[in-house]
C-alpha positions as a Markdown table, in Angstrom:
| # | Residue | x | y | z |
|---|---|---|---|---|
| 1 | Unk | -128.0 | -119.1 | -37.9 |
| 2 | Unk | -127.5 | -119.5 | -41.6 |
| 3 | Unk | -127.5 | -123.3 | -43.1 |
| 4 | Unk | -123.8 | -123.7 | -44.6 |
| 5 | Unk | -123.0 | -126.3 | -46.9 |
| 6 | Unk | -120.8 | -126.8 | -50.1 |
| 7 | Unk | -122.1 | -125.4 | -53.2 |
| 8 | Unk | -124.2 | -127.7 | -54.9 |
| 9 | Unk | -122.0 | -128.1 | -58.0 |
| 10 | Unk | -119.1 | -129.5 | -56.0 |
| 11 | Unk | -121.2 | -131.1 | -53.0 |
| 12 | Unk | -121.0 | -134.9 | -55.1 |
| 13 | Unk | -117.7 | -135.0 | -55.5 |
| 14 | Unk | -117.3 | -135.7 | -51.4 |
| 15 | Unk | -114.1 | -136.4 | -49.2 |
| 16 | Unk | -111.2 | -137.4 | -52.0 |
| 17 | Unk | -110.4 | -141.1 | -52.3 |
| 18 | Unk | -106.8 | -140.6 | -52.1 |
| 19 | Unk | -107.5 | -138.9 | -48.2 |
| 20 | Unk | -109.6 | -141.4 | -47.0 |
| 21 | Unk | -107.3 | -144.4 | -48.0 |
| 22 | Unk | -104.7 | -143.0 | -46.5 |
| 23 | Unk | -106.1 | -142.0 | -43.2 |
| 24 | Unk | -107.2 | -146.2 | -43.1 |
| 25 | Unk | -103.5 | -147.0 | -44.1 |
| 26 | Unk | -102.2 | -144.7 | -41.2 |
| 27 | Unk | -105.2 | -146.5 | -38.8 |
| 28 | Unk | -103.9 | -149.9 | -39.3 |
| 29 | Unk | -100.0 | -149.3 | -40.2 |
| 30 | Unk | -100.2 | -150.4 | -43.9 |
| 31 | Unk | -98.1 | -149.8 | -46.4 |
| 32 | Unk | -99.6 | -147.3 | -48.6 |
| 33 | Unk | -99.6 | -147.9 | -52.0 |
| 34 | Unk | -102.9 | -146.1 | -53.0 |
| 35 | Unk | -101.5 | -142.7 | -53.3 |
| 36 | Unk | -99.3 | -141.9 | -56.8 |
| 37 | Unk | -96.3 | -140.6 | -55.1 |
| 38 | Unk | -92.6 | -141.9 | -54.4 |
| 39 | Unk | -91.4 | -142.0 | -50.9 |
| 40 | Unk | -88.1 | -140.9 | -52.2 |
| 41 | Unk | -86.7 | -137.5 | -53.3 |
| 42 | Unk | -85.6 | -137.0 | -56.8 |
| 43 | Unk | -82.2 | -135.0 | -57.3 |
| 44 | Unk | -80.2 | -133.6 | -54.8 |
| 45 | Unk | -78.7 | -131.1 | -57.6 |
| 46 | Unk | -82.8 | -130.1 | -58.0 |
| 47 | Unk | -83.5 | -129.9 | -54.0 |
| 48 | Unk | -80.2 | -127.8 | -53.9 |
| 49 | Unk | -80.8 | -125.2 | -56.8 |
| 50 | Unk | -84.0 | -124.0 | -55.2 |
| 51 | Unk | -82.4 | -124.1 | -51.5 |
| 52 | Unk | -79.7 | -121.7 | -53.0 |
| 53 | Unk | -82.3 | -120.0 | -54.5 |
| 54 | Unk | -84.1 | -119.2 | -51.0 |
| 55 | Unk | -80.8 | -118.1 | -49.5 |
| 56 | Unk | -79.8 | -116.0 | -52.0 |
| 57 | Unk | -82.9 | -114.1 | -51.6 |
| 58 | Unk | -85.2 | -115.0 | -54.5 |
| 59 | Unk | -88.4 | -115.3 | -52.1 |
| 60 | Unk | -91.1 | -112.9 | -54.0 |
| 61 | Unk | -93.9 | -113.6 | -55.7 |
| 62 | Unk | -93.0 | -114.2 | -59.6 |
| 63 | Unk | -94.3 | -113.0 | -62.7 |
| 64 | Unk | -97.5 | -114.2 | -62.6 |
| 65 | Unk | -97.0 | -116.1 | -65.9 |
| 66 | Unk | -93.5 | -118.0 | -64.5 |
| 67 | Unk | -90.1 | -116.7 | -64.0 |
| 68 | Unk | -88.5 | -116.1 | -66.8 |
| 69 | Unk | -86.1 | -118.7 | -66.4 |
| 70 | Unk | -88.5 | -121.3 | -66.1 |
| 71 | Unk | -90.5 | -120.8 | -69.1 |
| 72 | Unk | -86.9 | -120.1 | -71.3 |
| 73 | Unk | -86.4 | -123.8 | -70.0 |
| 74 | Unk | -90.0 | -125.2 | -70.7 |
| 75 | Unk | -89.6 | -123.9 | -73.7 |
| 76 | Unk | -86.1 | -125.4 | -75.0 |
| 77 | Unk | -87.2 | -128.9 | -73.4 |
| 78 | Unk | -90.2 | -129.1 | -75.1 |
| 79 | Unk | -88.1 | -127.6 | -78.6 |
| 80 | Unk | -85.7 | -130.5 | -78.0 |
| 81 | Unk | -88.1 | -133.0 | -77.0 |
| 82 | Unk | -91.1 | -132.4 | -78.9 |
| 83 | Unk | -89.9 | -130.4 | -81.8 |
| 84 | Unk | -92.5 | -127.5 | -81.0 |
| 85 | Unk | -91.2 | -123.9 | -81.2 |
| 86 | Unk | -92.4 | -122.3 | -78.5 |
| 87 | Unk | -92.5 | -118.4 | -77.2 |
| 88 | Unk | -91.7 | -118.4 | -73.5 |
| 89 | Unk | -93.3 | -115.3 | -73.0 |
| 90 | Unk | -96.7 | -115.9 | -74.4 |
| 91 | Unk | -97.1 | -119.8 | -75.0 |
| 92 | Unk | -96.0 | -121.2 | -71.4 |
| 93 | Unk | -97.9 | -120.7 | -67.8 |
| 94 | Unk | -96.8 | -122.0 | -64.8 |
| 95 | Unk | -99.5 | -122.9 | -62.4 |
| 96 | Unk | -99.3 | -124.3 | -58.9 |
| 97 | Unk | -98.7 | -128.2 | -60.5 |
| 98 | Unk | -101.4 | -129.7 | -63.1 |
| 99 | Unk | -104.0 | -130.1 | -60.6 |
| 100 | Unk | -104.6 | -126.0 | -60.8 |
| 101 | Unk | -103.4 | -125.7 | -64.6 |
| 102 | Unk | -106.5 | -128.0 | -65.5 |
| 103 | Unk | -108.9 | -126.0 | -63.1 |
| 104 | Unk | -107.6 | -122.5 | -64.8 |
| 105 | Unk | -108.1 | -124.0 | -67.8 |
| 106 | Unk | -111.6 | -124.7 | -67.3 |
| 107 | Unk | -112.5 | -121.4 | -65.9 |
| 108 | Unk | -110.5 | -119.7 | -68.2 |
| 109 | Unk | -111.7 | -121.7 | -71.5 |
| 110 | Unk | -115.4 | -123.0 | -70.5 |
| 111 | Unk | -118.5 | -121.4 | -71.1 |
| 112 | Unk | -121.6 | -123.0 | -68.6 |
| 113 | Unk | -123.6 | -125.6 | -70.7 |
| 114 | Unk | -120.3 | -126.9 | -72.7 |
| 115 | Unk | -119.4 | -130.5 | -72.9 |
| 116 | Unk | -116.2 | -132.0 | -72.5 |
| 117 | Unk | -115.7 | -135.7 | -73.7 |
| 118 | Unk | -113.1 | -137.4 | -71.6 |
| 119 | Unk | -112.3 | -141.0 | -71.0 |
| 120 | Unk | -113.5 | -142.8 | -67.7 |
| 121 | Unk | -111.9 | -144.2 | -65.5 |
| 122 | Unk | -109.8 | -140.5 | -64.6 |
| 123 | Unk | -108.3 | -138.6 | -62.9 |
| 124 | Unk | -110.9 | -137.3 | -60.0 |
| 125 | Unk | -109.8 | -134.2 | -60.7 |
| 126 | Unk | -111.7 | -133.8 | -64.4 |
| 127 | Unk | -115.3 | -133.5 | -63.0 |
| 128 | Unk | -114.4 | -131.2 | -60.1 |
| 129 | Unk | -113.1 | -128.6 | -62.7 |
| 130 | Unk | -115.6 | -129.0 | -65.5 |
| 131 | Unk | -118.2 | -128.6 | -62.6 |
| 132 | Unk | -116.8 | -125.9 | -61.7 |
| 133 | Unk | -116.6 | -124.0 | -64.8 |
| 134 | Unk | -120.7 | -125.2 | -65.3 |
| 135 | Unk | -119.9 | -127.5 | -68.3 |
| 136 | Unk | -120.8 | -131.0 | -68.2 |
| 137 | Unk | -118.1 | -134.1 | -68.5 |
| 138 | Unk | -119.0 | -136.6 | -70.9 |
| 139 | Unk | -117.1 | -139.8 | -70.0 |
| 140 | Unk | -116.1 | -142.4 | -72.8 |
| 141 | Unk | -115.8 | -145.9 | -70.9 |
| 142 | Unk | -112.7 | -147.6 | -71.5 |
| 143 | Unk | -112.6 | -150.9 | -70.5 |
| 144 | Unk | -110.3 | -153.2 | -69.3 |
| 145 | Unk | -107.4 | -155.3 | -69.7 |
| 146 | Unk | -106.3 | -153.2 | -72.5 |
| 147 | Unk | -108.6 | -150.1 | -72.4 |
| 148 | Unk | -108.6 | -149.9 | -76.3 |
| 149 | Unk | -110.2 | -146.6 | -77.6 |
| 150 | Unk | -113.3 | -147.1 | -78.9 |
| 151 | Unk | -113.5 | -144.2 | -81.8 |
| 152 | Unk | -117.2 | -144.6 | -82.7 |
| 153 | Unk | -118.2 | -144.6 | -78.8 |
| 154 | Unk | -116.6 | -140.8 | -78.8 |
| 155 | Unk | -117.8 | -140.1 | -82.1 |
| 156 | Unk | -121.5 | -140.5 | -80.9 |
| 157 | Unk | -120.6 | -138.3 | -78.1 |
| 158 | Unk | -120.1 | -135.3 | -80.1 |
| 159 | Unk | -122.7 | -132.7 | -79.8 |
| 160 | Unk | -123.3 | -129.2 | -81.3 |
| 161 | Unk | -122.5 | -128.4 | -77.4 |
| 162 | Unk | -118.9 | -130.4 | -77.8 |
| 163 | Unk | -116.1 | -127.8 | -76.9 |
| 164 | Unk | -113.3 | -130.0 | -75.7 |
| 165 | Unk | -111.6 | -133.4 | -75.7 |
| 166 | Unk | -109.4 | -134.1 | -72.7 |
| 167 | Unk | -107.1 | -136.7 | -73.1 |
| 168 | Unk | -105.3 | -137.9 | -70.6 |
| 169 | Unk | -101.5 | -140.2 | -72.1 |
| 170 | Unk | -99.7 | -141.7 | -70.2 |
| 171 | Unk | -103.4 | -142.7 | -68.9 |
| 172 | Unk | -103.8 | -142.6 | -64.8 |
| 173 | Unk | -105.4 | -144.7 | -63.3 |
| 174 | Unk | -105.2 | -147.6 | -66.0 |
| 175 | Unk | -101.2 | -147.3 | -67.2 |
| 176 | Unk | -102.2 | -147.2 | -71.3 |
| 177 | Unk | -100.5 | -145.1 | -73.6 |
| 178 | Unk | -102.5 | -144.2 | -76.4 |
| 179 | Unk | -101.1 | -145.1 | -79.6 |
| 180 | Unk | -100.3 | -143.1 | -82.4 |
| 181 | Unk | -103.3 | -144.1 | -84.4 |
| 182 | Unk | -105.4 | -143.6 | -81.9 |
| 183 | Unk | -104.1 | -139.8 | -81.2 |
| 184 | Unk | -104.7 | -139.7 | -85.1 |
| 185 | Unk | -108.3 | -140.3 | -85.3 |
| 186 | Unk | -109.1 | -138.5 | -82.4 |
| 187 | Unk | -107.3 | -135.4 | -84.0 |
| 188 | Unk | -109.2 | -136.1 | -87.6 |
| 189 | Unk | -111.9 | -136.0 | -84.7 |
| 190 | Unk | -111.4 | -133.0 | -83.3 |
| 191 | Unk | -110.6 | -130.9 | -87.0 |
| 192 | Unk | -114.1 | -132.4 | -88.4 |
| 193 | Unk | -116.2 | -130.7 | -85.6 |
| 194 | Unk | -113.6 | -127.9 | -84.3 |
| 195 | Unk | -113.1 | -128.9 | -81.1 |
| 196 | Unk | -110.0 | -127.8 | -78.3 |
| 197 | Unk | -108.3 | -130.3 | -77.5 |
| 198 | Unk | -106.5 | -130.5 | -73.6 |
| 199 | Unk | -103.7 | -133.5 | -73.3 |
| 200 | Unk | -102.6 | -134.1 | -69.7 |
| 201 | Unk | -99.2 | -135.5 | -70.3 |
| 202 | Unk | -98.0 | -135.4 | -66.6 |
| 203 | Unk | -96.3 | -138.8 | -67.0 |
| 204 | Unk | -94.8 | -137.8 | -70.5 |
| 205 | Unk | -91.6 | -139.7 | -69.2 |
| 206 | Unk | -92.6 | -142.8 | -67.9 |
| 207 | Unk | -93.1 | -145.3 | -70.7 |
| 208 | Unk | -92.2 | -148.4 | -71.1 |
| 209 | Unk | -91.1 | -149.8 | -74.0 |
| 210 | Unk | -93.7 | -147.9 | -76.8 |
| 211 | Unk | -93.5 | -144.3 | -77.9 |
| 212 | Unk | -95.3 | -140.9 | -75.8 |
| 213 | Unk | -97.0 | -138.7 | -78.5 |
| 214 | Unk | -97.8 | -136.0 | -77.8 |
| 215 | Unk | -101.1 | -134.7 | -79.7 |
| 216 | Unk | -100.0 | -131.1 | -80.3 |
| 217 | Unk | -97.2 | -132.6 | -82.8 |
| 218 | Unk | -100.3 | -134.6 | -84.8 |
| 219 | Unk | -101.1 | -132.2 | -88.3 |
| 220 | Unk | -103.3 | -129.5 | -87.4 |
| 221 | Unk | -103.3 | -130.1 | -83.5 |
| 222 | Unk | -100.7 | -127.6 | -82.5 |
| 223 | Unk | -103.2 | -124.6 | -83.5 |
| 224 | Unk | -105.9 | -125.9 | -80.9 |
| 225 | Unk | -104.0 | -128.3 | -78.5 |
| 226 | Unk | -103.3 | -126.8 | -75.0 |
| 227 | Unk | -100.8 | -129.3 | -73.0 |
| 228 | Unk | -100.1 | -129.4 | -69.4 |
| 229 | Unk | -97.3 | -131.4 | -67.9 |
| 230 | Unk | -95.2 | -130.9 | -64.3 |
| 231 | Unk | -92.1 | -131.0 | -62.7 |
| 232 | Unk | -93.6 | -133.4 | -59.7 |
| 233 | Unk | -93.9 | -137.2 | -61.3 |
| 234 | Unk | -90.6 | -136.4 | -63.2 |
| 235 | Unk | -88.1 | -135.1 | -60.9 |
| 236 | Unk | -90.0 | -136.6 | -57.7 |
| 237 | Unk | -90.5 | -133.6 | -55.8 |
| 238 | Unk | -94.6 | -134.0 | -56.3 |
| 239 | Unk | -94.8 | -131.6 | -52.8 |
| 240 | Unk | -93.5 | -128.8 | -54.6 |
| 241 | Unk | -96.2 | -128.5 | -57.4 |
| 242 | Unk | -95.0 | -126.8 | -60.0 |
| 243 | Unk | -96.6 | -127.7 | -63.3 |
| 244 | Unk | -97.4 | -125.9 | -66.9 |
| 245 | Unk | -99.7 | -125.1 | -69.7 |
| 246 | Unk | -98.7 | -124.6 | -73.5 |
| 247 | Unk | -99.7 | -124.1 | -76.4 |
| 248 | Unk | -101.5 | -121.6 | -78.7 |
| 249 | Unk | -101.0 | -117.7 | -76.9 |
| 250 | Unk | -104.6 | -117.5 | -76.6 |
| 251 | Unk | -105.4 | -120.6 | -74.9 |
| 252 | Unk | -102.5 | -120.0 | -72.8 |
| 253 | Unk | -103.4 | -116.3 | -72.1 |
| 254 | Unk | -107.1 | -117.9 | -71.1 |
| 255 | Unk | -105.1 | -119.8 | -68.3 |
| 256 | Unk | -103.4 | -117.2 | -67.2 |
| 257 | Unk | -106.5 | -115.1 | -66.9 |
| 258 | Unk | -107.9 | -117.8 | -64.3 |
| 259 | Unk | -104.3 | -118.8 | -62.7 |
| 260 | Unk | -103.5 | -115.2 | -61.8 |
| 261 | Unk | -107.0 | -115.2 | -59.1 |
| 262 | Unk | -106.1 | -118.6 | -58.1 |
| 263 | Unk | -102.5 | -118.8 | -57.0 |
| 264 | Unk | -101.1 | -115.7 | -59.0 |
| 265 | Unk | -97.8 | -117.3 | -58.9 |
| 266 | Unk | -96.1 | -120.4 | -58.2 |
| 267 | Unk | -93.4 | -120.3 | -55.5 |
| 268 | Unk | -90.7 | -118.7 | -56.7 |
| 269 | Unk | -87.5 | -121.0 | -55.2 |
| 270 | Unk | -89.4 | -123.6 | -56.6 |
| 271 | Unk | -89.6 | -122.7 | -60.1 |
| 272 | Unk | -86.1 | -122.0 | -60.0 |
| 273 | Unk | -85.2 | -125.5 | -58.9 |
| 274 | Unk | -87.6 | -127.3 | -61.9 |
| 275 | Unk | -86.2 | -124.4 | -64.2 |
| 276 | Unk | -82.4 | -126.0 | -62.9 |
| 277 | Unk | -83.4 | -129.1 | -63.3 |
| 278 | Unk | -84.9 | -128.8 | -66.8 |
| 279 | Unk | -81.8 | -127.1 | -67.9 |
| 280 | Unk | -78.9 | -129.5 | -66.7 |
| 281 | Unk | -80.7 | -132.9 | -66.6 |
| 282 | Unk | -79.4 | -134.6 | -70.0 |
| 283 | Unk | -81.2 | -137.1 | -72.1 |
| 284 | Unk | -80.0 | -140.1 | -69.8 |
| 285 | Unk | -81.5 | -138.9 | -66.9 |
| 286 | Unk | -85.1 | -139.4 | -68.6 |
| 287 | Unk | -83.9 | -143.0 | -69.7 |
| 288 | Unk | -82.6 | -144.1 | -66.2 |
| 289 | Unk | -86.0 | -143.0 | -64.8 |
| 290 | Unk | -88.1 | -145.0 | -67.3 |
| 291 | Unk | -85.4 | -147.9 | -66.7 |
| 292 | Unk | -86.0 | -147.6 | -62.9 |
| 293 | Unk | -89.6 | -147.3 | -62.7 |
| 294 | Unk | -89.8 | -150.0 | -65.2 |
| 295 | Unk | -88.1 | -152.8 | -62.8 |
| 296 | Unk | -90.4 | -151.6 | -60.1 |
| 297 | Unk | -93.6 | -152.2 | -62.4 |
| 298 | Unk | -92.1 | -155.7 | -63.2 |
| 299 | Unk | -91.5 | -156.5 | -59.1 |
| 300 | Unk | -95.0 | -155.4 | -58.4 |
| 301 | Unk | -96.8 | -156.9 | -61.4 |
| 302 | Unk | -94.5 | -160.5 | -60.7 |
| 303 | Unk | -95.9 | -159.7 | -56.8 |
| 304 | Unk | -99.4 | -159.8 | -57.5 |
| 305 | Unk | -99.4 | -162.1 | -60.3 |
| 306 | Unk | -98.1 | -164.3 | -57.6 |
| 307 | Unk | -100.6 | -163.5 | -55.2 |
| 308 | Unk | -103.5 | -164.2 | -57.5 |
| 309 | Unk | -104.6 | -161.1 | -59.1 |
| 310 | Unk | -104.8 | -161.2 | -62.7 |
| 311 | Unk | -102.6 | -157.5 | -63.5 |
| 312 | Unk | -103.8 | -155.5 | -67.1 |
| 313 | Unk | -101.3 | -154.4 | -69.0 |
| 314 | Unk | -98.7 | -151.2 | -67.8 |
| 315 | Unk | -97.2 | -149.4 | -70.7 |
| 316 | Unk | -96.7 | -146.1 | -68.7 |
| 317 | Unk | -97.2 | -144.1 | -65.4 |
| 318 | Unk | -96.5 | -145.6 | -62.1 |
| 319 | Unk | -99.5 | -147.4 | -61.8 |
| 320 | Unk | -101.0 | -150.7 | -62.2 |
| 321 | Unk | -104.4 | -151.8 | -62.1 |
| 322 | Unk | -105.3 | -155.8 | -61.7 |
| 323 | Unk | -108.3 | -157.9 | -61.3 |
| 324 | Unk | -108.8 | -159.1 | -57.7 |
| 325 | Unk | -111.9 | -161.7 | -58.6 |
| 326 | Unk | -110.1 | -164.5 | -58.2 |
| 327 | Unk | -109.4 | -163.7 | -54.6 |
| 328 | Unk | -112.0 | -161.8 | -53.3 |
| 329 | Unk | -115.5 | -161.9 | -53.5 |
| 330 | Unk | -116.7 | -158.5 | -53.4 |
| 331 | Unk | -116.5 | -154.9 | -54.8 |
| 332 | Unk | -113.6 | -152.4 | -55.2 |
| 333 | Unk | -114.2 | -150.5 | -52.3 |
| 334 | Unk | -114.5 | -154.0 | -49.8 |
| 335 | Unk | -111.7 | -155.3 | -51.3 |
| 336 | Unk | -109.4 | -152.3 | -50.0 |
| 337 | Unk | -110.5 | -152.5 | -46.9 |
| 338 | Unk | -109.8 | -156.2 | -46.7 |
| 339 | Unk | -106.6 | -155.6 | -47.9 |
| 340 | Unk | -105.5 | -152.9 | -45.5 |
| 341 | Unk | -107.1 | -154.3 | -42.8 |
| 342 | Unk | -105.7 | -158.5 | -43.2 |
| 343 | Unk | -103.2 | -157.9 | -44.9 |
| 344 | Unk | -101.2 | -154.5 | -44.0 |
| 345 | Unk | -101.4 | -152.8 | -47.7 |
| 346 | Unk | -103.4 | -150.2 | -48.9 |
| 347 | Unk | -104.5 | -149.7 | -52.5 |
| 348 | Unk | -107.3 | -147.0 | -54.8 |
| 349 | Unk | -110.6 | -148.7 | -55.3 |
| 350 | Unk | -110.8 | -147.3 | -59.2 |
| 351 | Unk | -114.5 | -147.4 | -59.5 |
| 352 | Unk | -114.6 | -143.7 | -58.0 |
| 353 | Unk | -112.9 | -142.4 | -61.2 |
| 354 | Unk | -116.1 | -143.0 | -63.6 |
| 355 | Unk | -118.9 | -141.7 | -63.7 |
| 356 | Unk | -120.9 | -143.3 | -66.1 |
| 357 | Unk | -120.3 | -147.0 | -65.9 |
| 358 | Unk | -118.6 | -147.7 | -62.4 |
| 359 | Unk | -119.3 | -151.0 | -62.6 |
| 360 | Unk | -116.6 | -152.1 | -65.3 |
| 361 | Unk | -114.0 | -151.1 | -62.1 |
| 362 | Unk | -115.7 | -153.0 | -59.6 |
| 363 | Unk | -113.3 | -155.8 | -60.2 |
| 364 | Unk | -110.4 | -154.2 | -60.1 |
| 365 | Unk | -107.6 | -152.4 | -57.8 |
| 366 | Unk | -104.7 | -149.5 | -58.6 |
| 367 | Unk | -101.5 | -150.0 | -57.2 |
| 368 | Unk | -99.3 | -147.3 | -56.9 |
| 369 | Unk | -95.4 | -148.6 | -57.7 |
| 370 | Unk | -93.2 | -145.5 | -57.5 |
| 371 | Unk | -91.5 | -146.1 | -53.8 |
| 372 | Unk | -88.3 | -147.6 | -52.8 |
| 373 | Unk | -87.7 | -150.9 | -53.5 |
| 374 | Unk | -87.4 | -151.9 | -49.4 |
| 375 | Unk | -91.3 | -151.0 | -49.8 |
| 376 | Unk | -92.2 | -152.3 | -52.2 |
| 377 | Unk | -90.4 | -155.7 | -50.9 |
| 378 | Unk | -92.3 | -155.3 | -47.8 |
| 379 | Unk | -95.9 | -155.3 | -49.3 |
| 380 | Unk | -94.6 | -158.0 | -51.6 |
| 381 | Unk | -93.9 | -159.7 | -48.3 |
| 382 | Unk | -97.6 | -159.1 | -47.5 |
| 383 | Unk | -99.2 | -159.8 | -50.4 |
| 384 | Unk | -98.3 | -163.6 | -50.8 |
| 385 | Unk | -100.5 | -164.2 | -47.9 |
| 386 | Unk | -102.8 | -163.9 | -50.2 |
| 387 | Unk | -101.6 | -166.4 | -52.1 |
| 388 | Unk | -100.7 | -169.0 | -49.6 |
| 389 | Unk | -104.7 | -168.3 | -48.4 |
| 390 | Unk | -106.3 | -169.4 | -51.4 |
């Protein structure tokens, strides 16, 4: 009988954090807090625009690319929003959410023996791809409370193999938005040794009192920046995974060459319900969803403040990350456990998104605040156990 395994270039990336957290929430009735998505649905206008389109018969696959009226709407919100002209025909994909438009991008852009600086700690999702494409990740360790960019750490980086920066703002897991100076010098970074550039801007929306820039509006970004956003943290439909890449036609033609072996198309009802929503949503509904999101970081911060943990700063996503030390006397990955099992609440040990120094998140846990606010009262409720214990 044959020996079957996983390939080697994915076997170390194991069981993903986010399962195995939840399966130990489910075990031991927490709340669940470790996963990054709202117990809620977003709106009903949304949820009914892609119903109608199912009953009016638009079930078929799509153009591969996107439906039409998707990218038309891609296109005009990131026009209005950005200020970037875009084609909808040849500078938009749609991909099966972010999560695929990052691994067609890596098939479709990376050559084996590339390097791709990134900053730890990330998304898990960044070394699956770049593994998968043969290129190597190059982390850039940012550290905590403030996870400044340190610019000479990723200028050292650069080799005459560097072929990409992937940049990550709003930041998961850490809740930093990278500041315009910083997006500066790492686009005077990127023009001095002619680099791509790939900005993950999935929680474009949610910041909190500073400015999203996005790096393809930076002077001479917009000719090499490919960005990928989604419909799924911004509308709160995450289980429909519809997300997109844009950007220059030949980067986005290099998705599209991996996307249409992966998925081929997105669902089609789907697309039509993001494409509705992109279209009628106004300007207020992005401002009530930052305004709402940011009185559910201030709750949750103000909850575990109160139950010891010392909470780093939260300028966008729907994350928080705090220091547990003053509690708890162990690593990341004890510390969850404790939590779920004493205490009823389950959280991300971070230290599984770096690679290259997983000690500086030893000390520290993600919290996950977009879920109603009865939820998060309850695990509020919890939490001050901890308090009262010390």
């Amino acid at each position: 009988m044959p020996v079957i395994q996983t390939a080697a270039r994915l076997r170390p990336f194991g069981t993903s954090i986010f399962s195995e957290m939840t399966a130990l929430a489910t075990a031991h009735r927490a709340i669940n807090l470790s996963q990054g998505f709202p117990d809620f649905d977003g709106p009903d206008s949304v949820r009914d625009a892609a119903l109608a389109a199912i009953t009016s018969g638009q079930n078929q696959y799509a153009r591969s690319q996107g439906r039409p009226e998707l990218c038309r709407a891609i296109a005009k919100h990131v026009g209005d929003l950005r200020g970037i002209e875009l084609d909808p025909m040849t500078a938009i994909a749609v991909t099966s959410g972010c999560t695929e438009a990052l691994m067609a991008m890596a098939l479709g852009i990376l050559e084996p023996g590339d390097e791709v600086i990134t900053f730890e700690p990330f998304y898990d999702g960044y070394p699956v791809v770049v593994a998968a494409a043969g290129a190597t990740l190059v982390p850039i360790t940012l550290r905590a409370p403030d996870f400044a960019l340190d610019l000479a750490a990723v200028a050292a980086a650069v080799t005459p193999r560097t072929r990409m920066l992937l940049i990550n703002t709003p930041h998961n897991p850490t809740g930093k938005v990278f500041s315009r100076e910083e997006l500066e010098a790492l686009a005077r970074l990127a023009v001095t040794h002619d680099l791509l550039v790939v900005t993950d801007e999935v929680y474009e929306h949610l910041v909190y009192g500073v400015p999203h820039v996005s790096l393809a509006t930076l002077p001479g970004m917009a000719e090499r920046t490919l960005t990928l956003s989604s419909a799924g943290k911004t509308f709160s439909f995450t289980g429909w995974k519809i997300g997109w890449a844009y950007g220059p036609p030949a980067l986005v033609a290099a998705v599209q060459a991996a996307h249409q072996f992966l998925t081929f198309c997105s669902a089609t009802p789907l697309q039509l319900g993001v494409a509705h929503a992109l279209a009628t949503l106004g300007a207020d509904f992005f401002v009530e969803l930052a305004a709402m999101y940011q009185r559910k970081r201030d709750f949750l911060v103000g909850a575990l403040e109160a139950a010891g943990l010392r909470t780093c700063p939260v300028q966008g996503t729907y994350f928080v990350l705090a220091d547990f030390s003053p509690v708890f006397d162990g690593d990341d990955r004890a510390f969850c456990r404790w939590l779920v099992e004493q205490h009823g609440v389950a959280a991300i040990p971070p230290s599984v998104f770096y690679s290259r120094e997983p000690e500086a998140g030893r000390h520290l846990v993600r919290f996950a605040f977009c879920k109603r606010d009865e939820t998060l009262q309850a695990a509020a409720d919890r939490l001050q156990r901890i308090g009262g214990a010390r």
